[in-house]
C-alpha positions as CSV (number, residue, x, y, z in Angstrom):
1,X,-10.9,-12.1,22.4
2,X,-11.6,-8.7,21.4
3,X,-12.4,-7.2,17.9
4,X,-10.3,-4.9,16.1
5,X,-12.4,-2.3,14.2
6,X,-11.6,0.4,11.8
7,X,-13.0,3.6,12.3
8,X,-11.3,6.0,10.2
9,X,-9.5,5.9,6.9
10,X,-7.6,8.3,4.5
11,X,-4.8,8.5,1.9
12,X,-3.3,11.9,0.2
13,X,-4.0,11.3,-3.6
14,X,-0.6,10.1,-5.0
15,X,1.9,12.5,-6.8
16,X,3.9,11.9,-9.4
17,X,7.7,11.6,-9.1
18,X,9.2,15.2,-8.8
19,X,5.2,16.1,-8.7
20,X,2.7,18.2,-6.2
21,X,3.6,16.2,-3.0
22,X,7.5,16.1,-4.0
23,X,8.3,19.2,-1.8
24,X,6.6,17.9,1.3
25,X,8.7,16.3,3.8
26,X,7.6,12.6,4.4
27,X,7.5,13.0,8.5
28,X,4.6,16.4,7.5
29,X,3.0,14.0,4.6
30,X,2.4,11.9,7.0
31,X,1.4,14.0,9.8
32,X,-1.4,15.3,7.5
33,X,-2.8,12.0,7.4
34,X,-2.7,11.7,11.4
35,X,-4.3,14.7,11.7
36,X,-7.0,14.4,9.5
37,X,-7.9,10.9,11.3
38,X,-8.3,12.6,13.9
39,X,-10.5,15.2,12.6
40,X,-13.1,12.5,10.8
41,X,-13.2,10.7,13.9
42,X,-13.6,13.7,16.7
43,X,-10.9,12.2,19.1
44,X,-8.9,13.4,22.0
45,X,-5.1,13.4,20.2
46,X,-4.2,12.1,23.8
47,X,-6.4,8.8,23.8
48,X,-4.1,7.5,20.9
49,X,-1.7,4.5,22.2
50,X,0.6,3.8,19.6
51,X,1.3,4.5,15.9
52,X,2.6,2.1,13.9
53,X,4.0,3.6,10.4
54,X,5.1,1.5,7.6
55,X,8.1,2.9,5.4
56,X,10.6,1.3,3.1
57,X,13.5,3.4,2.4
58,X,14.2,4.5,6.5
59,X,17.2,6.5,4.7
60,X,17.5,10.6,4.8
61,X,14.1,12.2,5.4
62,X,12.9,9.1,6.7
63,X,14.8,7.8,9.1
64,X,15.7,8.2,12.5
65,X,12.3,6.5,13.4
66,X,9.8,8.6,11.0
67,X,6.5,7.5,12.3
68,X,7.8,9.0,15.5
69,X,9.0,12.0,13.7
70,X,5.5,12.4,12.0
71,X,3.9,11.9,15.4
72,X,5.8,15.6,16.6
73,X,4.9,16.8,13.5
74,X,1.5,16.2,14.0
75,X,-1.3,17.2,16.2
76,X,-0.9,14.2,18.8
77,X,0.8,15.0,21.8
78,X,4.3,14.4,22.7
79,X,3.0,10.9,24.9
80,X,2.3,8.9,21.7
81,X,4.6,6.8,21.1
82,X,5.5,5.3,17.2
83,X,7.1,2.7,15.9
84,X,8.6,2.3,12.6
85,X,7.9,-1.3,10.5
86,X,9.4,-2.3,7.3
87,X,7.9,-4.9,5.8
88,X,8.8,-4.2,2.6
89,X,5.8,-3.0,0.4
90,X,3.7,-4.4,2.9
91,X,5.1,-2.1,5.1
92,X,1.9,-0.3,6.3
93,X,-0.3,-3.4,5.8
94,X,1.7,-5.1,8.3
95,X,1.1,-2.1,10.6
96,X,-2.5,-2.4,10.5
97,X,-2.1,-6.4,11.7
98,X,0.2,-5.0,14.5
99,X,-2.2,-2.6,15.4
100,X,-5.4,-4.6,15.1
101,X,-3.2,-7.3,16.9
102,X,-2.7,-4.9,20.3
103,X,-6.0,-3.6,20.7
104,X,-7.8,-7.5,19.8
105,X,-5.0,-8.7,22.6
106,X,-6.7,-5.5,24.6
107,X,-3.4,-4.2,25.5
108,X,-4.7,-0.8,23.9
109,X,-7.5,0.5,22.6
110,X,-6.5,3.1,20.5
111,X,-4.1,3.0,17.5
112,X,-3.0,4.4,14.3
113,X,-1.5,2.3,11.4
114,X,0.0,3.9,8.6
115,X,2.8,4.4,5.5
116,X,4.6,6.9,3.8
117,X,6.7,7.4,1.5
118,X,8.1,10.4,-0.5
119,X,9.7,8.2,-3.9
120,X,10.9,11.6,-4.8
121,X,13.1,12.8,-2.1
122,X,14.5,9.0,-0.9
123,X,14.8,6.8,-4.1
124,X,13.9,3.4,-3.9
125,X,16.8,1.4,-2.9
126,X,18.7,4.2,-1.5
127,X,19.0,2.8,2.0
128,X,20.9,-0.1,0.6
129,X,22.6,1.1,-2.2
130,X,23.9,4.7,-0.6
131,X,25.8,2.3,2.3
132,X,26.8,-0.1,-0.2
133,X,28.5,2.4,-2.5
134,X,30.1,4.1,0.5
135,X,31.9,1.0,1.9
136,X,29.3,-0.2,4.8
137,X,28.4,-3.3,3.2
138,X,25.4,-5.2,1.5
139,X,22.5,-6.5,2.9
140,X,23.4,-9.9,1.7
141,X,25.7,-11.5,4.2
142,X,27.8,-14.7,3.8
143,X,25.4,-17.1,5.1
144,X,22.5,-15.7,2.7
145,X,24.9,-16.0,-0.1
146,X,25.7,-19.2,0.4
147,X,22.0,-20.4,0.4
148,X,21.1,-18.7,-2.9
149,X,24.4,-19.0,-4.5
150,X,24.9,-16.6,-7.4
151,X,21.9,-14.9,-7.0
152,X,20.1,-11.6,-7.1
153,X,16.9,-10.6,-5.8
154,X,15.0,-8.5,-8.8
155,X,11.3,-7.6,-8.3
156,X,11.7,-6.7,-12.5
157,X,13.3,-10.3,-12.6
158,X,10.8,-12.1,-10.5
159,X,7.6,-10.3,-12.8
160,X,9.1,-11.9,-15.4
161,X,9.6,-15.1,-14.4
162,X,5.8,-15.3,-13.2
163,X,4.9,-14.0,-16.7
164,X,7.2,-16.6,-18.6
165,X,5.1,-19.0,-15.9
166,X,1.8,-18.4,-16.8
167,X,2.3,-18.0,-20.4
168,X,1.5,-13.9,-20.6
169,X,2.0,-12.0,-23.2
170,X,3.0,-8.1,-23.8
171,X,-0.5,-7.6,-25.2
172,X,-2.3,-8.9,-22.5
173,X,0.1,-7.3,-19.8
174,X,-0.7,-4.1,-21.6
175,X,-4.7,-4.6,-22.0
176,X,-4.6,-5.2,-18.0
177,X,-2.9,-1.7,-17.3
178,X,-4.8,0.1,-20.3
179,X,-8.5,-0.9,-17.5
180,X,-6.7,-0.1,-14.5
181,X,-5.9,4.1,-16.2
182,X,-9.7,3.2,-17.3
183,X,-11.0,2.0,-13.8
184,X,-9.0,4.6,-12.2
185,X,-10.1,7.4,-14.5
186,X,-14.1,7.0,-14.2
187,X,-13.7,6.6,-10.0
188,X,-11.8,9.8,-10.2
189,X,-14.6,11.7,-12.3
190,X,-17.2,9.8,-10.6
191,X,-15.7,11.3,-7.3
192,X,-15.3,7.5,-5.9
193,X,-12.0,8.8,-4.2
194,X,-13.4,11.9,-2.9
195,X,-14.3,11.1,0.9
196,X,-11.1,8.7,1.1
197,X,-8.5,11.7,-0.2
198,X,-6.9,14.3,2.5
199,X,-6.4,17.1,0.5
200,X,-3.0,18.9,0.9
201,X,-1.4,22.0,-0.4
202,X,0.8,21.3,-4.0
203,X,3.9,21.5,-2.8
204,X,6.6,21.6,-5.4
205,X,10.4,19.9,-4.9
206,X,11.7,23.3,-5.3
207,X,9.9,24.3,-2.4
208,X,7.3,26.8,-3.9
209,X,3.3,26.3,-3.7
210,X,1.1,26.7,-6.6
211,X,-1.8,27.8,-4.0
212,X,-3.7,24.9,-5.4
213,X,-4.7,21.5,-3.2
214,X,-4.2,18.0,-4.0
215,X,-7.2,15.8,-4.1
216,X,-6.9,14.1,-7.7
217,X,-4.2,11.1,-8.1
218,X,-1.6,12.4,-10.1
219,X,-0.3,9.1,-12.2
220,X,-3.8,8.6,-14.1
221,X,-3.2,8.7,-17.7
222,X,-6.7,9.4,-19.1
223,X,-5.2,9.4,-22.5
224,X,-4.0,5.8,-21.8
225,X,-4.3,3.6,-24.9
226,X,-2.9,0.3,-26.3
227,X,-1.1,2.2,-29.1
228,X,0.8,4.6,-26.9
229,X,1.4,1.4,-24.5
230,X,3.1,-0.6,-27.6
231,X,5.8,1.6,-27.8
232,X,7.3,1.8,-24.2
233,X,10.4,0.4,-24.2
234,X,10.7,-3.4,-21.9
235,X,12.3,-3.6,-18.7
236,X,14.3,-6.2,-19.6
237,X,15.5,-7.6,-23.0
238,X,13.7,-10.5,-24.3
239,X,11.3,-9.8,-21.3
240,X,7.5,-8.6,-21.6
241,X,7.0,-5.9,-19.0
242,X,7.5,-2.9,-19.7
243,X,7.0,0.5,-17.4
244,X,3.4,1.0,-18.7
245,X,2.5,-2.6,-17.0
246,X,4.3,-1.8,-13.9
247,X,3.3,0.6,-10.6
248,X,3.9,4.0,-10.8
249,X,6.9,5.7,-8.4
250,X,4.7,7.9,-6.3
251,X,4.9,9.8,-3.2
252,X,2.1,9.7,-0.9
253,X,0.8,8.9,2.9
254,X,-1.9,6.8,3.9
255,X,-4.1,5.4,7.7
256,X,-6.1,4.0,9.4
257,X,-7.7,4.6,12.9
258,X,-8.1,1.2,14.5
259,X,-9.9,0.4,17.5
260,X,-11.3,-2.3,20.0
261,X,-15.3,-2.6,21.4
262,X,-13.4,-0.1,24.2
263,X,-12.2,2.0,22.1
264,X,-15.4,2.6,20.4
265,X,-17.2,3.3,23.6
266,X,-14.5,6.0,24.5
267,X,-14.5,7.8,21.2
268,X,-18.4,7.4,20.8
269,X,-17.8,6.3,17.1
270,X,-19.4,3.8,14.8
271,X,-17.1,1.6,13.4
272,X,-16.6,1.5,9.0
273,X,-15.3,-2.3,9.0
274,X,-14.3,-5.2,11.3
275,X,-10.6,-6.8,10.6
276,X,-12.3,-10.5,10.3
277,X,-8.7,-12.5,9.4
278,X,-4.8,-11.1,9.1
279,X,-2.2,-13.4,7.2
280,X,1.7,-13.2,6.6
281,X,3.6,-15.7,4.9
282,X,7.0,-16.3,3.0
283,X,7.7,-17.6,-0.3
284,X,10.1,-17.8,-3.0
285,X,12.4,-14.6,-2.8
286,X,14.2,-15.4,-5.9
287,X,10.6,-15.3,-7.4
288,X,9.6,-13.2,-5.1
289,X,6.1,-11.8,-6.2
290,X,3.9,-14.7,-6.6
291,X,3.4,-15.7,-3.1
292,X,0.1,-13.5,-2.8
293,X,-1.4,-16.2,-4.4
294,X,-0.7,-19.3,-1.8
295,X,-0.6,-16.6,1.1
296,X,-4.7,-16.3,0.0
297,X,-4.9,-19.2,-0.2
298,X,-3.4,-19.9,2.9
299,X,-5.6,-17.0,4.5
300,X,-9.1,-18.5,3.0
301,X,-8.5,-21.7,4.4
302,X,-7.8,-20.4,8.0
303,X,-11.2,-18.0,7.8
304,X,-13.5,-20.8,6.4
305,X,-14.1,-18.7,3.0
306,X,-14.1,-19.6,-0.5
307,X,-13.1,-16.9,-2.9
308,X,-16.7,-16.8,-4.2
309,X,-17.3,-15.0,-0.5
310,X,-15.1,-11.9,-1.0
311,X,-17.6,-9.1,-2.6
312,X,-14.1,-7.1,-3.8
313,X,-10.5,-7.5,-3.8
314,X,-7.6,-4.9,-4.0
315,X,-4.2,-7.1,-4.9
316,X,-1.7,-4.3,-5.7
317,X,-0.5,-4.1,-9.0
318,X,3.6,-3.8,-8.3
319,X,3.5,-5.5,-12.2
320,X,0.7,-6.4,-13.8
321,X,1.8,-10.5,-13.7
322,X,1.1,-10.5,-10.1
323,X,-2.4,-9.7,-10.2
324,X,-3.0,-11.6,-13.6
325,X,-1.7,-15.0,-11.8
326,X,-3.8,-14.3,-8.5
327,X,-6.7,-14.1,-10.9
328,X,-5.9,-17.2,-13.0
329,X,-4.7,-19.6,-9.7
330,X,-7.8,-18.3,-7.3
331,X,-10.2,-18.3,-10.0
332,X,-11.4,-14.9,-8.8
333,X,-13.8,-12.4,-10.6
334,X,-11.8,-9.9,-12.6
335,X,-14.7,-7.6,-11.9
336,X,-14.1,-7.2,-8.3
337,X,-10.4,-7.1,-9.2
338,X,-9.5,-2.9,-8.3
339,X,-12.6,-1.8,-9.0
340,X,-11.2,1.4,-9.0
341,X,-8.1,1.0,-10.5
342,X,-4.3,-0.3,-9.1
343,X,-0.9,1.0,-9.0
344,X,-0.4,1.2,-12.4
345,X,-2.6,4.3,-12.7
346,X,-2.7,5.4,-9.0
347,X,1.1,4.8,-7.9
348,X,2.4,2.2,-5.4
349,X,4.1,4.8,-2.8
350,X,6.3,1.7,-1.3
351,X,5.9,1.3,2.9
352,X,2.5,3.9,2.1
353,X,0.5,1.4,0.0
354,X,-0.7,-1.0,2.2
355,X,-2.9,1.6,4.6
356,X,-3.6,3.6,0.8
357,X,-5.2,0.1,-0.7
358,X,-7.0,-0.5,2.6
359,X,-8.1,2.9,2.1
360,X,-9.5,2.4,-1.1
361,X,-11.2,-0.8,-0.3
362,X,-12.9,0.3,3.1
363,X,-14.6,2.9,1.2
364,X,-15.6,0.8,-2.3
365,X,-17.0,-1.5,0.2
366,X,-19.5,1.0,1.5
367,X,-19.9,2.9,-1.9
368,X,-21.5,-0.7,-2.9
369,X,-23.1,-1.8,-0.3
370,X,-20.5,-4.8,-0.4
371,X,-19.4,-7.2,2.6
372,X,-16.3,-8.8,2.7
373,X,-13.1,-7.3,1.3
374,X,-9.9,-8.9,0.6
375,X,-6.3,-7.2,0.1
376,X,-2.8,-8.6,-0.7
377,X,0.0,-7.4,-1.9
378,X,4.1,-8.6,-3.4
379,X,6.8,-8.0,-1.1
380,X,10.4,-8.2,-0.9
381,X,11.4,-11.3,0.4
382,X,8.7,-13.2,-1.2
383,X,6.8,-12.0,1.8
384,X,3.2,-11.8,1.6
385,X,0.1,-10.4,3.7
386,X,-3.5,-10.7,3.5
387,X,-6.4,-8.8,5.3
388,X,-10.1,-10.1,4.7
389,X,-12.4,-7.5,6.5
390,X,-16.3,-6.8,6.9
391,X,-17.9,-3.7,6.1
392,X,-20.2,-2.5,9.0
């Protein structure tokens, strides 16, 4: 079988809610991304076979099929085709195993994988709760309801419940998000992100441009500390998380240009990392977020690796007790752990995040001189994916 190979990857930097990406339209966020894959890698727009875009809320701006819509807003011609995949926040990690998937089963050579998602301009939730609220129904039909009696699916609910778990407490879900603002603060002055980032005009929701470019993540707190962290109010009463140990809403785009040993040949292209091993799994949904840690588990057995074999790991932080109990149950390194920081201090842009922590790792991976690279994430459902891949 063949080998799927990535050959470019980029991410805007994220924005803030109501920040400098809010007045972009996801479909042109998006199509910035595309374009600038294109530009790192030289390529004919025409030799592109598919894209595959990840996106949660498919409501408003993004709907109607918005990886084709970013497609025509892009510099690909009107012959690519694009799909649309919602795997919750694995959204755009799934499309990187779809599109590693075709062009290892050599039925193309060429594709694109990757997210978007503009938390500003379609809240989270909006393309269930705007039908909901206008008499088209829930999500949860009869025969769900009458598996899981009584219930309802929280991701706040399910970080606490893996918190209550594993025995965390406030101060150590705070200490955990205090070194990811660190983490994410010395990459950014360090210029770690710098060949990752797409910069892109500062668009404002109102529609008006400052004139400046994006190219620094906008959610870094590089004031961060303990004592300010003390006082944010909890999620839930009685709880322990509070917004400062959870992602950041964030609007951003992410991708990846993946190809097969043809694909290289045709573009003329060294390849940045080979996609070594691709897992998806379900879990609890009532718990929802913890099944990243048997979905590794799952995925280490099936490669033949120990954890001990993974040089760095990006697990995203959606709330800081899903990367605290990955940590505990693998028995991983907490240095390899984001090495440049998590959600908490970048942002977790929803269906954008998956391609964005790819992103992130393909590049730490050569920054380091590192070999293998891991990255899970929490998804709705209790859904889970893992990539392991191999810096080249």
């Amino acid at each position: 079988m063949a080998e799927a190979f990535i050959v470019a990857a980029a991410r805007t930097a994220g924005g803030r809610k109501n920040g400098k990406l809010s007045g972009w339209h996801p479909a042109d966020l998006a199509a910035q991304v595309i374009n600038d894959l294109i530009r790192r890698t030289g390529a004919d727009p025409a030799l592109v076979e598919d894209v595959i875009m990840g996106c949660v809320g498919q409501a408003g701006e993004q709907a109607v099929n918005i990886g084709r819509n970013a497609v025509m807003a892009s510099c690909l011609p009107e012959s690519v085709p694009a799909t649309s995949v919602d795997r919750q926040c694995g959204s755009s990690q799934q499309a990187l195993h779809f599109a590693a998937q075709a062009v290892m089963a050599g039925s193309m050579d060429i594709v694109i994988a990757a997210g978007v998602e503009s938390m500003t301009r379609v809240p989270m939730g909006l393309a269930a709760s705007l039908p909901a609220k206008n008499g088209f129904g829930t999500y949860m039909s009869p025969e769900l309801q009458k598996r899981y009696p009584g219930v309802q699916f929280s991701q706040f609910s399910g970080a606490e419940m893996i918190a209550k778990k594993y025995g965390m407490q406030r101060a150590e879900l705070d200490a955990f998000a205090l070194e990811s603002h660190k983490r994410a603060a010395a990459a950014t002055k360090a210029g770690a992100f710098n060949q990752e980032i797409v910069p892109v005009k500062v668009r404002m929701n109102d529609g008006t441009e400052t004139g400046e470019m994006h190219t620094a993540d906008e959610g870094i707190r590089y004031d961060a500390s303990l004592e300010g962290m003390a006082g944010v109010k909890l999620i839930q009463e009685g709880g322990v998380c509070t917004a400062a140990s959870a992602s950041q809403i964030c609007d951003g785009a992410a991708g990846l240009l993946v190809v097969n040993e043809r694909g290289l040949k045709t573009l003329g292209v060294k390849p940045l990392a080979r996609v070594h091993h691709m897992t998806v799994i379900g879990g609890d949904p009532v718990v929802m977020l913890e099944t990243p840690v048997p979905a590794t588990q799952h995925a280490l057995k099936k490669a033949g690796m120990k954890i001990e074999d993974i040089d760095l790991y990006e697990v995203n932080e959606a709330f800081a007790p899903v990367p605290m109990a990955w940590l505990k149950v693998l028995g991983a390194d907490h240095a390899r752990l984001n090495v440049n920081g998590g959600a908490i201090a970048l942002g977790h842009p929803l269906g954008g995040s998956g391609a964005k922590l790819m992103t992130t790792l393909v590049h730490a991976l050569h920054a380091r001189g590192k070999r293998y690279g891991l990255q899970t994430m929490c998804e709705g459902g209790g859904l889970a994916n893992v990539t392991v891949i191999e810096r080249l």
